[in-house]
C-alpha positions as CSV (number, residue, x, y, z in Angstrom):
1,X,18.4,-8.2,5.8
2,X,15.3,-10.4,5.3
3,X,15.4,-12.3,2.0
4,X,11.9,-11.3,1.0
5,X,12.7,-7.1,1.0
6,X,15.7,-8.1,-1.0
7,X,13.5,-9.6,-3.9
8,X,11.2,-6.9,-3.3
9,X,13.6,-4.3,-4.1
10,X,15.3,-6.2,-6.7
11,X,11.4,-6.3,-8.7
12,X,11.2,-2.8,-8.5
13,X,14.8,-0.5,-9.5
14,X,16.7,-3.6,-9.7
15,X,15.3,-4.9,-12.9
16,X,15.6,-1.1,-14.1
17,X,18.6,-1.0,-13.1
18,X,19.9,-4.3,-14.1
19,X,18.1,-4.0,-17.4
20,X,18.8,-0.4,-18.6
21,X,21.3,-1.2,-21.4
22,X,18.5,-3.6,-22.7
23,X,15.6,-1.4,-22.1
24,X,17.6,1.5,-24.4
25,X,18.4,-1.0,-26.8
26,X,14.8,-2.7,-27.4
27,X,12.1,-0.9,-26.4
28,X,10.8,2.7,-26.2
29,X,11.7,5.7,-23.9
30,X,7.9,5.9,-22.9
31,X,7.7,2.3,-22.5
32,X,6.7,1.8,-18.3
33,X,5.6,-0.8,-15.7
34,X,4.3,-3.3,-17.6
35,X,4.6,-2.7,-20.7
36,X,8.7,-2.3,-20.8
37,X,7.9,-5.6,-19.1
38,X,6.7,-7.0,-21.8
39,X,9.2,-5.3,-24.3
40,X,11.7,-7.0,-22.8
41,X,10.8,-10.6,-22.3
42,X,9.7,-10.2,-26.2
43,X,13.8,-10.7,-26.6
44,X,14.3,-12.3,-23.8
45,X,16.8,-14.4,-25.9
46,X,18.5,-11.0,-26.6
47,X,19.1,-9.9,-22.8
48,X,21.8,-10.0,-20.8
49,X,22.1,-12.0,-18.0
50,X,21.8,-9.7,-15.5
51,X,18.2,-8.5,-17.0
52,X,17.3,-12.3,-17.6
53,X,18.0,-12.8,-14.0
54,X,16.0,-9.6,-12.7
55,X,13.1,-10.4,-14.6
56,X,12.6,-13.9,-13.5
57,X,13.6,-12.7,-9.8
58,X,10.6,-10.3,-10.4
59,X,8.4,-12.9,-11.6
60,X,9.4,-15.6,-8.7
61,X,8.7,-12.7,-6.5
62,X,5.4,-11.5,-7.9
63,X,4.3,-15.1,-8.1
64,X,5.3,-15.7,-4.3
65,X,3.3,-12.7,-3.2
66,X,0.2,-14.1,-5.3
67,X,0.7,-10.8,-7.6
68,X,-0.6,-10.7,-10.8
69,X,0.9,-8.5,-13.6
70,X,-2.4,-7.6,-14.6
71,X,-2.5,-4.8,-11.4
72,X,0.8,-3.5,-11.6
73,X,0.4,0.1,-11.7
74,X,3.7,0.9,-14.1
75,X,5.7,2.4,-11.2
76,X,8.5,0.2,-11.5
């Protein structure tokens, strides 16, 4: 598989994924996109690794793409 679909698909369901015991625990059920984003990295020093590891996987990726947070849409 090409490395760059992998991180794609790891920035989209695999931080949900790899972050929904955190996501329960610290921010709200109508949290999306980039705000739950942003509820997480707020305790980032709470997260499991897993999550830490998705979200900086996401932002590596985002950042290689030239994304921007800013756009994102919420549909994570």
């Amino acid at each position: 598989m090409h490395e760059g679909r992998a991180a794609g698909r790891e920035g989209r369901g695999g931080l949900r994924r790899a972050c929904e015991a955190d996501i329960e625990q610290f921010c709200a059920a109508d949290q999306t996109g980039r705000d739950r984003r942003q509820c997480l990295e707020s305790h980032m020093d709470k997260l499991s690794n897993d999550c830490k590891t998705a979200i900086e996987a996401r932002k590596n990726h985002r950042r290689d793409k030239g994304g921007d947070d800013k756009t994102d849409n919420g549909s994570e």
